[in-house]
N, C-alpha and C positions, 0 to 999 in steps of 0.2 A: 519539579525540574531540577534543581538544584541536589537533591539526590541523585539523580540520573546523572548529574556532572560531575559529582562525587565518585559515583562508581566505576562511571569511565573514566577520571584522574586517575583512582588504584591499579583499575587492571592495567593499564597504562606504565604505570609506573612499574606495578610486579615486574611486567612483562619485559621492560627495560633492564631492571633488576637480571632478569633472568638470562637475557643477551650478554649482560656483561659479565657474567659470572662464567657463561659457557666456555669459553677459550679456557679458563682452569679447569676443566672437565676434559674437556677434548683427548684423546689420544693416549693421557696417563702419565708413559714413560717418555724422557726424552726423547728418544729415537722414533718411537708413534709420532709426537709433536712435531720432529723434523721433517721425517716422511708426509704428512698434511703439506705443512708448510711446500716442499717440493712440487706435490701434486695439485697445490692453488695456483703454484708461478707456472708451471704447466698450462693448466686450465686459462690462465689468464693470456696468453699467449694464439690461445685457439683464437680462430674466428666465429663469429656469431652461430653461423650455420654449424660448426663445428662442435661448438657448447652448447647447443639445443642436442645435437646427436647423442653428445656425453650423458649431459641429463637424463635423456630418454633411455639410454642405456642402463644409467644408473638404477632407473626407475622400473623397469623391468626386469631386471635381477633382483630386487627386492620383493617384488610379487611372486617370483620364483620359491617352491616351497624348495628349503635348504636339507 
């Protein structure tokens, strides 16, 4: 048991590790990073039903072969 709590501690942790590292990944150049940033305070202004649509959009253009 105590193993099992050890290894769900790590993944746990990577996986934090990995959230917080993401934002220096994101986007590259400043102007990528700005443009995100723009398109969150957008998003975040939708309403609910709104941001389910975006999602699904989102999501549906990525199954789309490019």
């Amino acid at each position: 048991m105590q193993c099992l709590r050890q290894t769900l501690h790590s993944r746990q942790g990577n996986s934090q590790k990995r959230l917080a590292h993401a934002k220096d990944k994101i986007g590259g150049s400043p102007a990528a990073q700005n443009g995100m940033k723009a398109i969150v305070e957008i998003y975040n202004t939708l309403s609910a039903e709104n941001k389910k649509r975006v999602l699904a959009d989102l999501a549906s253009a990525e199954q789309e072969p490019s």
